[in-house]
Each structure stands twice: as C-alpha cells, then as structure tokens.
C-alpha positions, 0 to 999 in steps of 0.5 A: 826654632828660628831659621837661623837654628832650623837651617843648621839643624838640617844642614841647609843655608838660611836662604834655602830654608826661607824659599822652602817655607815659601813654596810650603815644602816645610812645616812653618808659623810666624809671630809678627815678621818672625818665621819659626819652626817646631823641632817636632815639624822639622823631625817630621819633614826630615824622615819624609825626606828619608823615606822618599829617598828610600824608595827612590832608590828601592826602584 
C-alpha cells in the first residue's frame, strides 16, 4: 500500500502517517522516494495499538 491507502485503511491523515513512519512507530520500506507499507505490517501495528490500549484500561 502507499500512504495515501495506508492512511485510509487505519483512519489517519496522510501527514500523520508520514510522521509516524518517521519517528519509526510503523512498520514501513521505500523504492526510490516512495514510502510503502505491508498490509500485513499495518494489521500488525494495529492489534498492538489494540492490545496497549486494552491493558491501558485494564489498570
């Protein structure tokens, strides 16, 4: 996927996703100046998201 569809698929804006990649928050690899993600990559973040969120609350 490429950040324009990545950033859709988890509800974020474009920029948002650009600075996490930057700060290394998300799994990511470039071809050229390309930015592109695994779907797989991105599924995975998002359960850690889920399960830190969880036991946020679980507190």
């Amino acid at each position: 996927m490429n950040v324009k569809e990545a950033a859709a698929y988890i509800g974020a804006s474009e920029y948002k996703l650009r600075e996490m990649v930057r700060r290394k928050l998300i799994g990511s690899y470039r071809v050229g100046n390309r930015i592109l993600f695994r779907k797989e990559a991105i599924d995975a973040w998002i359960l850690k998201q889920e399960q830190e969120n969880s036991s946020a609350f679980s507190n």
